[in-house]
C-alpha positions in Angstrom: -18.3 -28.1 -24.7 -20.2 -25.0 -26.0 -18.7 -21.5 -26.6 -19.9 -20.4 -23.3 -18.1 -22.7 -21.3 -15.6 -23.0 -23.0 -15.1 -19.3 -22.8 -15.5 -19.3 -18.7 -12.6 -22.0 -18.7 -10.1 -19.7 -20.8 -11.3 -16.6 -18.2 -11.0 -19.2 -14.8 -6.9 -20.6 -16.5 -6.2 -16.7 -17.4 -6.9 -15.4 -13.9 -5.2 -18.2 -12.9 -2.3 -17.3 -14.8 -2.2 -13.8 -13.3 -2.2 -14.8 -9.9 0.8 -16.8 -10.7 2.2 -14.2 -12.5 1.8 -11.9 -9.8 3.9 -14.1 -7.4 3.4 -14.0 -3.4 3.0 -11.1 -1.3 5.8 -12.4 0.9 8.2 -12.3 -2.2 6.9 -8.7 -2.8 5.8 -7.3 0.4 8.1 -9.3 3.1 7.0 -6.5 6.0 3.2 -7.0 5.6 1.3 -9.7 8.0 -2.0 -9.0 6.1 -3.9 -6.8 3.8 -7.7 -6.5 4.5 -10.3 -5.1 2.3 -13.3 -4.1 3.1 -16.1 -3.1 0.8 -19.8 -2.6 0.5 -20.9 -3.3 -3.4 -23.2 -0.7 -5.2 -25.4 -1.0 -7.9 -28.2 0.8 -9.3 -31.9 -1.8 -8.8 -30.0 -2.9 -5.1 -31.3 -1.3 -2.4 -29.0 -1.9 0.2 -25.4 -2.9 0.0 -23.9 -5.8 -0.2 -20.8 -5.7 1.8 -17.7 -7.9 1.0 -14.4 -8.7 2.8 -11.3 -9.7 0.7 -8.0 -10.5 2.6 -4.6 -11.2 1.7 -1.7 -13.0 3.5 1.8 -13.6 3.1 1.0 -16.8 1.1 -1.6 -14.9 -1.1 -1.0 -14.2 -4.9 0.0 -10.4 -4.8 -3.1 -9.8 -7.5 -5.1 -7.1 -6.2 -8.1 -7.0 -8.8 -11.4 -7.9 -7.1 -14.2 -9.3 -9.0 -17.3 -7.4 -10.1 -19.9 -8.9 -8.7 -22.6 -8.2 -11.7 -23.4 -11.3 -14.2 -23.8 -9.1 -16.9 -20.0 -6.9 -16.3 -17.4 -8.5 -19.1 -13.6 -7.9 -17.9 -14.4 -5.8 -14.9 -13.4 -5.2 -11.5 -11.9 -3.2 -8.9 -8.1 -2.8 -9.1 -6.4 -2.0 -5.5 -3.0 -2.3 -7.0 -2.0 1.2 -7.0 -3.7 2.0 -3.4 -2.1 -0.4 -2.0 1.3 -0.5 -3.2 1.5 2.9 -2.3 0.1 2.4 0.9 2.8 0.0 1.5 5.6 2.7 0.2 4.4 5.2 2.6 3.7 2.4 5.3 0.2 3.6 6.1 -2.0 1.4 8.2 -5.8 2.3 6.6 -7.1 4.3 3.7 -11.0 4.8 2.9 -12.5 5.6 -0.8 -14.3 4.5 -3.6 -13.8 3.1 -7.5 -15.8 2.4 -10.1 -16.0 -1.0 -11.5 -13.4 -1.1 -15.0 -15.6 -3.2 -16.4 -17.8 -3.2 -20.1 -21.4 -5.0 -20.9 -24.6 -4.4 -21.6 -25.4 -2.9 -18.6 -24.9 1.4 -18.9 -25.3 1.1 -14.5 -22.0 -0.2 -13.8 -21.1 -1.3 -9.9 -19.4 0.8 -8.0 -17.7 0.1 -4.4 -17.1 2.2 -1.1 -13.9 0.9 0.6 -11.7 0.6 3.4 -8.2 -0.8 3.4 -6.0 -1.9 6.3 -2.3 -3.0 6.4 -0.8 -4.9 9.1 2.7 -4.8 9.2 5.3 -6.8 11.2 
C-alpha cells in the first residue's frame, strides 16, 4: 500500500474512532428527535453554492464536525459542537450563521459555509 493510502486509512479508522468516542445522541441528548443542518458550501473559483444537508438522530454518533468539502483542505471542517450543544441547553428550535472551514493546505481560499440549524425535540 503506498503512503497515500495508507494515510487515508489511518484518517477513515481515526474519524471512526471519534464517532465512537463521541457516543450516541440518545445517551447525550435523550430529549432531541433530530438535529438538521442545513448548509450551502462556499468557495472562492464556485460560482454558485453547493448546498448540503447533514442530519442526526437518536442513533447518530453525537460528533458534530462536518467535512470540508475541498480535496486540497488537510484536517478541516466545520465544527457545530458548540452551537448546538448550546442550542440544546437553551432548548432553541433554529439558529442561522456562518463558519469558516478549520482547516490547513495549500490552498490560501479556504471554504466557508452559510448555515441553518433546527432541533426537534420530544
Amino acid at each position: 500500500m503506498n503512503n497515500s493510502a495508507n494515510n487515508k486509512k489511518e484518517a477513515r479508522a481515526e474519524r471512526l474512532q471519534q464517532k465512537i468516542d463521541a457516543g450516541y445522541m440518545s445517551a447525550h441528548f435523550p430529549d432531541v428527535l433530530s438535529i438538521v443542518i442545513s448548509m450551502t458550501y462556499n468557495q472562492r473559483g464556485i460560482a454558485k453554492g453547493l448546498p448540503r444537508t447533514v442530519n442526526f438522530f437518536p442513533g447518530s454518533y453525537a460528533l458534530f464536525k462536518i467535512t470540508c468539502l475541498s480535496k486540497e483542505c488537510v484536517d478541516g471542517g466545520f465544527d457545530f459542537t458548540n452551537i448546538i450543544t448550546t442550542m440544546i441547553g437553551n432548548r432553541k428550535k433554529a439558529a442561522k450563521g456562518e463558519l469558516g472551514c478549520e482547516g490547513n493546505g495549500p490552498s490560501p481560499d479556504h471554504s466557508a459555509i452559510t448555515y441553518e440549524v433546527a432541533i426537534q425535540y420530544a
